[in-house]
N, C-alpha and C positions, 0 to 999 in steps of 0.2 A: 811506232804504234800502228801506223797504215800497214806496212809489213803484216803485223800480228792480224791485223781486222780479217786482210786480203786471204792470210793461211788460216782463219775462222772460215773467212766464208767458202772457199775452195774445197777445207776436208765436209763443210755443210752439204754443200750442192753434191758430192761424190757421194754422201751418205744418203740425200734426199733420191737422188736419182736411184742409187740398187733399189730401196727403199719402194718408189714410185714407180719400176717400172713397171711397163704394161697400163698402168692408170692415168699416168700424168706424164708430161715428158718438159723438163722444162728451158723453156727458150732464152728469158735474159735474166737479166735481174732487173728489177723495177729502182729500185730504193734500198737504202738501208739504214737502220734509228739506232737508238741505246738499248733496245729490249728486243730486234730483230731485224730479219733482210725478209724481204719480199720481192719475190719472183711473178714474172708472167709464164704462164705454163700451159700447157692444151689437153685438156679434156679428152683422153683416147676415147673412151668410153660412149661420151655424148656429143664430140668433133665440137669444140667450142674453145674459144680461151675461156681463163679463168685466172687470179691472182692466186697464190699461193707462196704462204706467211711462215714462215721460221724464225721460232725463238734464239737467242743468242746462246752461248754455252753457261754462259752464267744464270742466266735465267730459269734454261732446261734445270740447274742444278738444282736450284732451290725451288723450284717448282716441283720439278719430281712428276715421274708420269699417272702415278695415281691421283693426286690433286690436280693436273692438267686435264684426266677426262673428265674426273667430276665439274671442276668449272665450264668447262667448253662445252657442256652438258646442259650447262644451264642455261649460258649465253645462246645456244643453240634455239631454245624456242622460243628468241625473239624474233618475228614475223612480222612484217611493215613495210607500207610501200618507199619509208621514207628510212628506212634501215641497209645496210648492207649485210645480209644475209650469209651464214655459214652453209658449204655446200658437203663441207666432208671434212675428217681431222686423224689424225693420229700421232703415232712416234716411231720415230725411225734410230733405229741401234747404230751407234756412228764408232764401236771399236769398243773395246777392254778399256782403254785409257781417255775416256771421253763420255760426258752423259750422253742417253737418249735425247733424240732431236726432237720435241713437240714443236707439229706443223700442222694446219687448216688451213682451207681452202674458199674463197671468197669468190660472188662473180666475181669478172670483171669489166668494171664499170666502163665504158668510153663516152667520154667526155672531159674534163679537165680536175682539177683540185680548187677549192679556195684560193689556197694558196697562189697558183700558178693565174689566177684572175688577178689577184692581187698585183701581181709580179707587170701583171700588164696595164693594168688600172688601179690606182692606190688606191683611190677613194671613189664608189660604190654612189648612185644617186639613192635617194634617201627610200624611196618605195621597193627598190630591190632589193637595198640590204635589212630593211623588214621582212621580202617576202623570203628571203632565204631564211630569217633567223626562224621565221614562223613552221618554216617545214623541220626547222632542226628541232625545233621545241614541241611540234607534235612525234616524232620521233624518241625524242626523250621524254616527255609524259607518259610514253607508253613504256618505257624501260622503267621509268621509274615505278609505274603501276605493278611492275613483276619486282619493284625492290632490286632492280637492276642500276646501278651507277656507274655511267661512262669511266670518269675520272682523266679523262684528256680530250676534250675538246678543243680545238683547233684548226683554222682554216687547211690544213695536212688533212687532216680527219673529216672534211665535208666536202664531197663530190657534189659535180653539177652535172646534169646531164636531162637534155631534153627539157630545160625549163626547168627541172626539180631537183632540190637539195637533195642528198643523202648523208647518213652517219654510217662512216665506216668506223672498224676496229674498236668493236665492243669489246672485242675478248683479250687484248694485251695487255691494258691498264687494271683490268680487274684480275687476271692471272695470277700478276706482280703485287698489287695489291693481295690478295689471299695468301699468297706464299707467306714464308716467315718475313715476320713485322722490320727485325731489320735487314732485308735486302738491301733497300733504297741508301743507307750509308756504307753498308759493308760490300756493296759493289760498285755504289758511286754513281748510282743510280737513283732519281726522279721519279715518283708514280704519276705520271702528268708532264708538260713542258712547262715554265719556269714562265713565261710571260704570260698565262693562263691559269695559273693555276690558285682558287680561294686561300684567303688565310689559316683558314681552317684545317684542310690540304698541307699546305707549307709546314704546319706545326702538328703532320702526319695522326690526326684525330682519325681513331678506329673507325666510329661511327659516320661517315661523310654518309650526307642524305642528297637529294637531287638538287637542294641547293648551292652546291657544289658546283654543280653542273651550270648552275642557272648564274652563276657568277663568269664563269668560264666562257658563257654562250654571250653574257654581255661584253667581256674583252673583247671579242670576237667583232660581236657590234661597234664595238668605238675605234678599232682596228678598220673595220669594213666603212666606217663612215670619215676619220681621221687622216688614215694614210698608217698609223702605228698603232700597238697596243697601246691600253691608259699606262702601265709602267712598265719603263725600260730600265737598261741599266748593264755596264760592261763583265760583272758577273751574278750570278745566280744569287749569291748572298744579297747585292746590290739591290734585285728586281724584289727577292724577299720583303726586304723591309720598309719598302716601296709601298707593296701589296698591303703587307701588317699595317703602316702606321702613317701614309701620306693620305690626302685628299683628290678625289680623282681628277684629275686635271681636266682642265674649260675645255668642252672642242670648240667653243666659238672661237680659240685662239687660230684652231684650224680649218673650220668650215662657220663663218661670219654669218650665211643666210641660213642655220640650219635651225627648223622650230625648237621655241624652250624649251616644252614639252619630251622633247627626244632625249634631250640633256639632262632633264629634270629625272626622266626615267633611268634612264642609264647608271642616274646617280643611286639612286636607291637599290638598283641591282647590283649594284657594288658595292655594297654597303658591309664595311667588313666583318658585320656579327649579321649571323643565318638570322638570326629575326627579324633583322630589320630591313630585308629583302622582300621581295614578293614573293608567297607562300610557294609559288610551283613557277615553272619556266612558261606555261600558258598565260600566265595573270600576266606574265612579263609582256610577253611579244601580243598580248592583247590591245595592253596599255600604248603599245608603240603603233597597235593598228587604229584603233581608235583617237589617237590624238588628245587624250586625256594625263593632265597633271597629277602622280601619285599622289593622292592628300598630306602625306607626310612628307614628301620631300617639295610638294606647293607650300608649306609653311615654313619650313627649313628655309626654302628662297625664299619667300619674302621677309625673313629676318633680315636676308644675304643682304636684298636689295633698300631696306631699310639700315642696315648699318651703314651702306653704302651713300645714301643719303646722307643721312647724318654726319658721314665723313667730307662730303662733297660742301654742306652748309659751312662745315666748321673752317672749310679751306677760300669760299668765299668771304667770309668775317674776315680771316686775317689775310686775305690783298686789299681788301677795302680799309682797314683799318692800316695798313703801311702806306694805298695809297693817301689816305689824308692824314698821316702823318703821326698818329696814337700809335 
């Protein structure tokens, strides 16, 4: 399978480059996912690096270059400080016996990943990993305002740099998505990553709205405050029905001094029916700036902590009653 990847991306890059020259020239490879490889490359034109994104052969298939410009079209006039911005896109003819290559062009960012923070520090103090959520969530408010839906948010997918979040890779997950509806099993392919992704998502609903998102953006948070995502699990099916049908796990098991409030929130953004989330990704990380108990999920606890009472009473009666002997 490493073989197969390795002679994908090699006849890629020989394609990208006839394809690119004179415009781009490209230097390494950066990464590579389930829907594509990303290169660092330099900007002839305007002497700069720049990232520059290749879809996989499968993807280019079912995408097809016609619905590739139309989407990348769209994605394209999203504009935001807290966005990672498209600089340029096209397709590259990679042979008779092989689709066209759609590729775009992204700065590039320096500074690090989520992720690669993560890698160095699990767990986030509690004001940081607000202010980062807060810039991702003004980021997607505004995507969502254009009827634009990420659909893979992910510590991968949020850059830091100079203090401030960004959301890269608007335009993969929504490619894949628009393409034909069954991609995602007939290539064995995901719209999203699997520890991130709403129930909603999972059970591949046409219509995904920014709530989606806004589920996605709280994994992220329990992740960023935990050390893990709220559900794991040793495959995809596993984290599935995790997502669909568990309770989101305490992070007091994992952070003891963290306000209830942040818990309490978290809980309702993960709430696995879109209604019973907060209406947009703003209301969300408002609620985490302000320090404010969701009203529905403040009564939800205090059943919690009332059953839990009542459970506690019922445990003291009977040591009392075995110690005197009833």
């Amino acid at each position: 399978m490493t073989d197969a990847v390795d002679l994908e991306s090699e006849r890629e890059r020989r394609a990208l480059e006839s394809e690119l020259a004179g415009r781009y020239r490209l230097e390494r490879e950066l990464g590579r996912g389930a829907m594509s490889f990303v290169y660092l490359a330099w900007d002839l034109r305007h002497d700069r690096p720049v990232a520059l994104k290749a879809l996989r052969a499968e993807i280019a298939s079912a995408i097809g270059p016609v619905r590739f410009s139309r989407e990348i079209h769209i994605v394209a006039q999203l504009v935001h400080p807290n966005i990672v911005g498209l600089i340029d896109s096209g397709v590259a003819e990679s042979g008779s016996d092989a689709p066209p290559i759609p590729w775009f062009v992204m700065p590039y960012v320096e500074g690090e990943s989520l992720r690669q923070r993560l890698r160095r520090e699990a767990q986030l103090p509690v004001d940081e990993a607000i202010r980062i959520a807060s810039d991702v969530a003004e980021a997607l408010e505004y995507a969502h305002h254009h009827n634009i839906v990420h659909r893979d948010i992910k510590p991968e997918n949020i850059l830091l740099s100079g203090g401030q979040a960004m959301v890269a890779d608007f335009g993969v997950a929504r490619l894949v998505a628009a393409s034909d509806p069954g991609l995602s099993s007939s290539a064995g392919i995901a719209v999203g990553t699997p520890y991130y992704m709403s129930p909603e998502q999972w059970a591949a609903e046409p219509n995904l709205d920014g709530r989606s998102d806004l589920y996605s953006l709280a994994c992220v948070v329990y992740e960023m405050l935990s050390g893990e995502p709220p559900f794991t699990g040793a495959t995809a099916e596993t984290i599935r029905a995790r997502h669909r049908s568990q309770p989101v796990p305490s992070l007091h098991i994992a952070r003891p001094s963290l306000p209830e409030y942040v818990e309490a929130t978290l809980e309702r953004a993960l709430a696995k029916a879109p209604a019973d989330r907060f209406r947009t990704v703003t209301e969300f990380t408002t609620a985490l700036q302000k320090g404010e108990l969701p009203p529905m999920t403040r009564r939800r606890r205090g059943l919690q902590v009332l059953a839990a009472t009542d459970s506690l009473a019922a445990e003291i009666v009977r040591l009392v009653r075995r110690a005197i002997g009833r």
